[in-house]
N, C-alpha and C positions, 0 to 999 in steps of 0.2 A: 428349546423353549425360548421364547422371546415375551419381554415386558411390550403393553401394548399405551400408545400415549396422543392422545388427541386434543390438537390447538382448542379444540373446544370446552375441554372439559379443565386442562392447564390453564393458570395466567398468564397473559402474553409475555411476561417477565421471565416466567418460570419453561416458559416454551423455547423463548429466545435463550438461556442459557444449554438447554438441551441439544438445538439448531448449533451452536458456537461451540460446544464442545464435542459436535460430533462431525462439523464440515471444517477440517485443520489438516493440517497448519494452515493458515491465512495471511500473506503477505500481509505486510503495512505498509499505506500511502503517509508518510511521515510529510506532510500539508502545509505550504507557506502560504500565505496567502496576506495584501493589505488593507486592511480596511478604507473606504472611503476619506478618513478622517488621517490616513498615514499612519495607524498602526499597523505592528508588523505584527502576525500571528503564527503560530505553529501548534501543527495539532496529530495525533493519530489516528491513521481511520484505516480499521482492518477486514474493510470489505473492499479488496480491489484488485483490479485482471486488467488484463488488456482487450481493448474491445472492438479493436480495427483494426486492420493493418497497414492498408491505403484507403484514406488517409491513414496515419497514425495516430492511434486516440486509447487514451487510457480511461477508468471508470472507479471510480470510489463513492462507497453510499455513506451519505450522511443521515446519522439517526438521529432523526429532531432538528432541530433546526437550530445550529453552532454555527461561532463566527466563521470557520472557514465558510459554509456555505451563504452566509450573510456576508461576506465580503469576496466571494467569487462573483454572486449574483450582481452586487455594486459596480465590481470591475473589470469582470471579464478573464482575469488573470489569476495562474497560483501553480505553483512548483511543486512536484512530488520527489520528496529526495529520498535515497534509501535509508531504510533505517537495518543499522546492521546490530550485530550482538554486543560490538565494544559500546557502542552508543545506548543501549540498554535501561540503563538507566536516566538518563536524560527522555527516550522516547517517551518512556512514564509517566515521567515530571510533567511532561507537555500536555498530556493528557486531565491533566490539571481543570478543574470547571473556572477558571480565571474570570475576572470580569473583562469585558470586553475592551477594557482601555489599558491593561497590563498587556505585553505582550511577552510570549514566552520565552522568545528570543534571551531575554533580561533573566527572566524568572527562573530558566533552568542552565543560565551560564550557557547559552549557545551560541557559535560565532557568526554574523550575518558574512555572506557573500556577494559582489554584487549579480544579478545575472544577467545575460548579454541580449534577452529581447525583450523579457516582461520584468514589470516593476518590481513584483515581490522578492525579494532575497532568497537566494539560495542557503544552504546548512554547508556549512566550512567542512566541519570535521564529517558530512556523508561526503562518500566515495562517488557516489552518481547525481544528477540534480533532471530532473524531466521536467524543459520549460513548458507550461502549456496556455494555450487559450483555450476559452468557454467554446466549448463546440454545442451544447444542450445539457438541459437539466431537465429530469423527467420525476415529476412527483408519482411514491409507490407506497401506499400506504403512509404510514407517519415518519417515510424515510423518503430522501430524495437522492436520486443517483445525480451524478456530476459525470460529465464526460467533454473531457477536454483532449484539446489537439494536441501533440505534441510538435510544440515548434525549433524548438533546439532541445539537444541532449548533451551534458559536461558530465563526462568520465575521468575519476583519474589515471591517470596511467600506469599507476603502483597495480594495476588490479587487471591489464589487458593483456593479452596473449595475442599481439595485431593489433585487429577492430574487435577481439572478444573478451568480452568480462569474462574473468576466471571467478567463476562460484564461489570456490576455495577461499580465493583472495577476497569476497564481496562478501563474505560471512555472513548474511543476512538474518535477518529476526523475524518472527513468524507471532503470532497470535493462536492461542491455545482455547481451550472455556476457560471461564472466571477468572482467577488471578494468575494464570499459565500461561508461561510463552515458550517457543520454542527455537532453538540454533539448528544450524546445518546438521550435525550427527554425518552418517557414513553418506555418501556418495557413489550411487551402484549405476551402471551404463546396462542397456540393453538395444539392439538395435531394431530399429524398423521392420515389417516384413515387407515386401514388397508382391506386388500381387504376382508377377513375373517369378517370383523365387517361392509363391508358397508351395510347400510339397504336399499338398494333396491330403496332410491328416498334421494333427497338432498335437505336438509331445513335447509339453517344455525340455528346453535343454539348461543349461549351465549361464547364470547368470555373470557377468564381470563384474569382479571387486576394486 
């Protein structure tokens, strides 16, 4: 038996909490971004993927219209850094409805970095920072998606295994519905089938832990 729920008959409020607690975990684009006027901003926005690959180009929706998306539009520029579990509390804070002339950076004791091709600062204590430029903004209802290039990438190296981010080590933080967030938990591998190896009938076998 299944509860049945239609955007028509819900408030778009009450839909949207539905949609958030039922498309998760959701990364967070943890957002730098400068205003025109040289404030620094930082914000959370946990609608976001990767949405190219050559180019390289990430994507985060902005709901309404926030400074990050008012000072992207401005500049063209804004860093996605990760936001992990130990930072948890700070991602929060930033999430903060601020007025436009506080910058979070201050407001939630976050340390600026500088970054090495666009203006906005990087977050010190994220382990990863994705420089990017404005590549498009596409208005979608009373949200606007942002999709920016990636023009440089700063990793630390406490978290790389070579050239790869160790999961483990990037403990990421995830967006849950309503006041829920969620951490890494287990880490289970499975591999690819490849068309060349598939046998001909599908019997799950035994997952790696």
């Amino acid at each position: 038996m299944r509860s049945d729920f239609s955007p028509e008959e819900l408030s778009s409020r009450d839909f949207y909490r539905l949609l958030t607690a039922v498309v998760v975990p959701r990364p967070i684009a943890w957002v730098s971004s400068t205003s025109a006027d040289g404030v620094d901003n930082l914000a959370p926005h946990s609608f976001f993927t990767v949405a190219s690959v050559k180019p390289p180009i990430v994507q985060f929706t902005s709901v309404g219209e926030k400074d990050s998306l008012r000072n992207i539009r401005a500049t063209g520029e804004f860093v996605v850094n990760l936001a992990t579990a130990g930072l948890m509390a700070e991602v929060n804070a930033t999430g903060t409805n601020f007025d436009p002339e506080v910058s979070e950076f201050d407001a939630a004791e976050v340390t600026r970095e500088p970054s090495r091709i666009v203006k906005p600062p990087r977050v010190q204590e994220s382990p990863v920072a994705l420089e990017c430029k404005l590549h498009q903004l596409l208005p979608m209802g009373d949200c606007t998606l942002v999709f920016g290039e990636v023009v440089h990438a700063a990793v630390s190296s406490d978290v790389l295994e070579g050239t790869h981010p160790r999961v483990d080590q990037l403990d990421p933080l995830s967006r849950l519905g309503l006041d829920e967030w969620g951490t890494m938990g287990e880490v289970r591998e499975i591999k690819r089938i490849r068309k060349a190896e598939w046998p001909g009938h599908f019997r799950p076998g035994p997952v790696e832990e």
